[in-house]
C-alpha positions as CSV (number, residue, x, y, z in Angstrom):
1,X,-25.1,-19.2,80.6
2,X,-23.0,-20.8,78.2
3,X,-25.8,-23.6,77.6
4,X,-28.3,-21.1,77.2
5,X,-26.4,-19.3,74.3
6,X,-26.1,-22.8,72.6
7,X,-29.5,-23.9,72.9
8,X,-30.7,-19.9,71.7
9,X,-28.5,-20.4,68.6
10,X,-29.6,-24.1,68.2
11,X,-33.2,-22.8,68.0
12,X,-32.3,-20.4,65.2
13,X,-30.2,-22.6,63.3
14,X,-33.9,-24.9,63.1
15,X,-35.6,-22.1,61.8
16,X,-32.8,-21.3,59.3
17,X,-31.0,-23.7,57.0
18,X,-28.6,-21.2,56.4
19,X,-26.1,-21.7,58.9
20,X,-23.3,-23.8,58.2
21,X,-22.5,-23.4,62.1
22,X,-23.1,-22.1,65.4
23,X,-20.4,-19.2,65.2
24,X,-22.1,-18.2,62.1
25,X,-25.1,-17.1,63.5
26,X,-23.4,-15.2,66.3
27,X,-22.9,-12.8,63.7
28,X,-26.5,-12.5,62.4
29,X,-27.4,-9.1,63.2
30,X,-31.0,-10.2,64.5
31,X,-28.9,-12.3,67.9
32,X,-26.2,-8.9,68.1
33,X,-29.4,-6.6,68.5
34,X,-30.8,-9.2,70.8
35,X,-27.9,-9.4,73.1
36,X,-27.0,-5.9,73.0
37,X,-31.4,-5.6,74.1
38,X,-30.5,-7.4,77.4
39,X,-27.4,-5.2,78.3
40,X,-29.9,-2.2,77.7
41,X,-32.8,-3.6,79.0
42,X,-30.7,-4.5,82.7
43,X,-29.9,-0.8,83.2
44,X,-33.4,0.1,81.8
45,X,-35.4,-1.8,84.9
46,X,-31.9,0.3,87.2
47,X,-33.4,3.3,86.3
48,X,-30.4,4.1,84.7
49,X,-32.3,5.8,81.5
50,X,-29.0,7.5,79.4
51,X,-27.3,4.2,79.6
52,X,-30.1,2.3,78.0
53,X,-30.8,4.5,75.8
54,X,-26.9,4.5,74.6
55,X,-26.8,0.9,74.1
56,X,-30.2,0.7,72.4
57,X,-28.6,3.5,69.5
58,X,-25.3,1.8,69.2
59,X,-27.3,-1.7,68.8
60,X,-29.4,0.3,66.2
61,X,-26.1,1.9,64.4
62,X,-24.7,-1.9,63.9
63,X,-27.4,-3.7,63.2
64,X,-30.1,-1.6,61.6
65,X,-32.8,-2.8,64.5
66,X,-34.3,-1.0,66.9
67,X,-35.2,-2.3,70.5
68,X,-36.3,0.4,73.1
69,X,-34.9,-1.3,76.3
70,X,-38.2,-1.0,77.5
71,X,-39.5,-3.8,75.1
72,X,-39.7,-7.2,77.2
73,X,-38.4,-10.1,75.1
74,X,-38.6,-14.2,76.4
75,X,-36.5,-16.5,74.7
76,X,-35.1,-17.6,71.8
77,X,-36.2,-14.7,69.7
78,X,-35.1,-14.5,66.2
79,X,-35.5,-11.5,64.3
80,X,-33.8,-12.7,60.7
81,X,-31.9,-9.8,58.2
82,X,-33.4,-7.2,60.5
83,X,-35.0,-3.3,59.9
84,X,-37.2,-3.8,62.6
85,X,-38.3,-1.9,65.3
86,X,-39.9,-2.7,68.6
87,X,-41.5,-0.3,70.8
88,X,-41.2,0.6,74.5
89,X,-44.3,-1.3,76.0
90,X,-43.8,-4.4,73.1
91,X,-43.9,-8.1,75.5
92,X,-42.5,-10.4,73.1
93,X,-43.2,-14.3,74.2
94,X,-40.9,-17.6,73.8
95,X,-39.6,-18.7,70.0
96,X,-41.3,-15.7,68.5
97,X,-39.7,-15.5,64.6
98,X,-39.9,-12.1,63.1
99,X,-38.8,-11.2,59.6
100,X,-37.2,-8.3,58.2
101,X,-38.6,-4.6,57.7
102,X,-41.7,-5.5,60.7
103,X,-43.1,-2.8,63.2
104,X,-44.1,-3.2,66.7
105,X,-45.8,0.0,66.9
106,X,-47.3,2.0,69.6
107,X,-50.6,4.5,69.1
108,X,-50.1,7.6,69.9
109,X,-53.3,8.6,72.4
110,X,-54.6,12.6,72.5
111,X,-55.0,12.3,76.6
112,X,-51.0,12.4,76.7
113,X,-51.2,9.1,78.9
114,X,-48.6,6.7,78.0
115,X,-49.5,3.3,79.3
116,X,-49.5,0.2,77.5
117,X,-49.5,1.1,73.5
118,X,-47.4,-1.8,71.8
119,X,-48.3,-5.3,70.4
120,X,-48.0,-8.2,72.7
121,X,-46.6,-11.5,70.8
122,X,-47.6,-14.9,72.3
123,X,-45.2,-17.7,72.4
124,X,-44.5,-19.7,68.7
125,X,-45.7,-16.8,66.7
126,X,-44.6,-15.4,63.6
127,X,-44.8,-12.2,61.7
128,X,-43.8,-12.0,58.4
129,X,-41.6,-9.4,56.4
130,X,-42.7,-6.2,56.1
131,X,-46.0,-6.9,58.8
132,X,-47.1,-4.0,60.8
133,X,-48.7,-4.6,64.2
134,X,-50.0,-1.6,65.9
135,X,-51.2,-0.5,69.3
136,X,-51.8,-2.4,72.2
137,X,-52.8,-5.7,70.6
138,X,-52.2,-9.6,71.1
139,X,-51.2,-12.0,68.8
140,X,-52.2,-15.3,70.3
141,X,-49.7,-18.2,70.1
142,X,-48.8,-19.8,67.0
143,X,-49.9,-16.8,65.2
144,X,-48.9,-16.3,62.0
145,X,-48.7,-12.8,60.7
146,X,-48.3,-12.9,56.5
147,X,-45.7,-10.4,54.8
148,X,-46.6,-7.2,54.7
149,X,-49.9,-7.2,56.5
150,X,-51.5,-4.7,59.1
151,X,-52.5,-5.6,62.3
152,X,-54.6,-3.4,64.2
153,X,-56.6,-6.0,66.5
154,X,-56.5,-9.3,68.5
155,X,-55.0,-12.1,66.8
156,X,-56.8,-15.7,68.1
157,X,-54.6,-18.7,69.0
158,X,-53.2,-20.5,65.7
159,X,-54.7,-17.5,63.3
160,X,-52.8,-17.0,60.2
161,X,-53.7,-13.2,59.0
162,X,-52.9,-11.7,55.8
163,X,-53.7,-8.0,53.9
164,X,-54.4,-4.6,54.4
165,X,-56.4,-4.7,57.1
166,X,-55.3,-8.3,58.0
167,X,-57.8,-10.9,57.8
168,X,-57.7,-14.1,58.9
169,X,-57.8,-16.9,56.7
170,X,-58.7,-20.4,56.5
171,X,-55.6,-23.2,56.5
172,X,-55.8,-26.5,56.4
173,X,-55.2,-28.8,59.7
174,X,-52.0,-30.2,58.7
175,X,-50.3,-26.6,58.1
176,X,-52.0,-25.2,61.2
177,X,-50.0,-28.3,63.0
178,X,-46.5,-27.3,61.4
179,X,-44.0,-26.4,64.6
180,X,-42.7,-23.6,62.0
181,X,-43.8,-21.5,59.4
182,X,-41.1,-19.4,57.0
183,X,-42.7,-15.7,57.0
184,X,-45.5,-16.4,58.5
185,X,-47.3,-17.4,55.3
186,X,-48.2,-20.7,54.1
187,X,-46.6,-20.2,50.4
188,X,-48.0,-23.5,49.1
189,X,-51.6,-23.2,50.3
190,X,-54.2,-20.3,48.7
191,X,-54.3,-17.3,51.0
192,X,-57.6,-16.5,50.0
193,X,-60.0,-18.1,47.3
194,X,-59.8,-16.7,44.3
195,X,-62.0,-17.6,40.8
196,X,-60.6,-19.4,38.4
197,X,-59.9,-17.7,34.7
198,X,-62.0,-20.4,33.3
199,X,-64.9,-19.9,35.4
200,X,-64.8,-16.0,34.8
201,X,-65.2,-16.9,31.0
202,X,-68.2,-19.2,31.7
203,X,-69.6,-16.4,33.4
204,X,-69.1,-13.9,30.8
205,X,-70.5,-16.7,28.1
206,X,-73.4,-16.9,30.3
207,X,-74.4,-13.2,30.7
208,X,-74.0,-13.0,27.0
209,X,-76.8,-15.6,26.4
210,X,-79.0,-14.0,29.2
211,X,-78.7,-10.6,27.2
212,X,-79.5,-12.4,23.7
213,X,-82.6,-13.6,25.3
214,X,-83.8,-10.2,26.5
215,X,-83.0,-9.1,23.4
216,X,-84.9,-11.3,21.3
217,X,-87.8,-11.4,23.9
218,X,-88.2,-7.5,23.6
219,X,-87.4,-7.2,20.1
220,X,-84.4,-4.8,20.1
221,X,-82.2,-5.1,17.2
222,X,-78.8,-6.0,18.2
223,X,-76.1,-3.0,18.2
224,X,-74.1,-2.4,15.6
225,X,-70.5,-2.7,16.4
226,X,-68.0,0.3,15.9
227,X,-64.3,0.6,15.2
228,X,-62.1,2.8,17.7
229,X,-62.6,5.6,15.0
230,X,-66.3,5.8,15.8
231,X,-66.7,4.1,11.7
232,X,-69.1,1.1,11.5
233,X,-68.0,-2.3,10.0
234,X,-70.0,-2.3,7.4
């Protein structure tokens, strides 16, 4: 058990340069939740309901994150600063990295049935601060979820998604091959193309000319400009 703990908090202290050592991070609040998760999540699979749900509030009242000791977590999790929350049917894989303020969160169906209504999270992934990931969805592994986007469907293998209503987008081979990603998001590399200022100018020069030309061609005299007051400039 011992070199379990050691090779858990090894794993977090390579996703965080924080850490000057391993008794720091037993103090993150993201590996108290975490341990306090297995306690609750033993007398969850006993059956023993009030107990798990005890543990799961006091882990909530120190740590600000919430883990229904239903959730089924693999290893070396890391959830980093924490306000997360993590719902009943939730399967979270091996070296998933979540950021702070993310949901795992359940639909809520109108037949009353329960059943499976929480994201599952493939091994490697990561979902970035703020993310929401709702219903019964997967995020394949090596996912990466960008801050503060909404997941409402399947994430493929090695998909980095970003917005409101996440899309995927397009990242070079080399980033795709990075072991980890900080938030999910590759910060260096354009999330999505976007036009340059200078070619929005060439357009606007361009749509000028074509309206000259109509002008000329049907012999309409060009307007005559007007100040804010409705005066000409003349």
């Amino acid at each position: 058990m011992f070199e379990q703990l050691v090779t858990y908090l090894d794993s977090v202290r390579e996703r965080d340069p924080a850490p000057r050592s391993r008794w720091e991070i037993l103090l993150y609040p993201g590996v108290l939740a975490l341990g306090l998760h297995r306690i609750a999540h033993w007398f969850f699979e006993a059956e023993m309901f009030f107990a798990a749900r005890f543990v799961n509030h006091f882990a909530r009242f120190l740590t600000a994150i919430d883990i229904h000791p239903g959730a089924k977590i693999g290893r070396n999790l890391f959830i980093d600063h924490g306000f997360t929350v993590i719902g009943e049917t939730a399967e979270i894989g091996d070296n998933v990295t979540i950021y702070q303020c993310v949901t795992l969160g359940g639909t809520n169906p109108t037949n009353g049935i329960a059943g499976k209504r929480h994201p599952t999270l493939m091994d490697g992934s990561i979902v970035g601060s703020g993310a929401q990931i709702l219903g019964p969805v997967t995020i394949g592994k090596r996912a990466r979820i960008g801050a503060a986007a909404v997941v409402t469907e399947d994430v493929p293998e090695g998909a980095t998604m970003v917005g409101v209503k996440a899309r995927s987008t397009l990242v070079s081979a080399e980033t795709y091959q990075r072991e980890f990603m900080p938030y999910g998001t590759p910060c260096k590399d354009p999330c999505e193309p976007s036009p340059r200022l200078d070619d929005l100018e060439a357009q606007i020069v361009a749509l000028k000319a074509e309206l000259e030309r109509l002008r000329q061609e049907t012999g309409e005299p060009e307007p005559i400009a007007r100040g804010s007051d409705g005066t000409t400039g003349a």
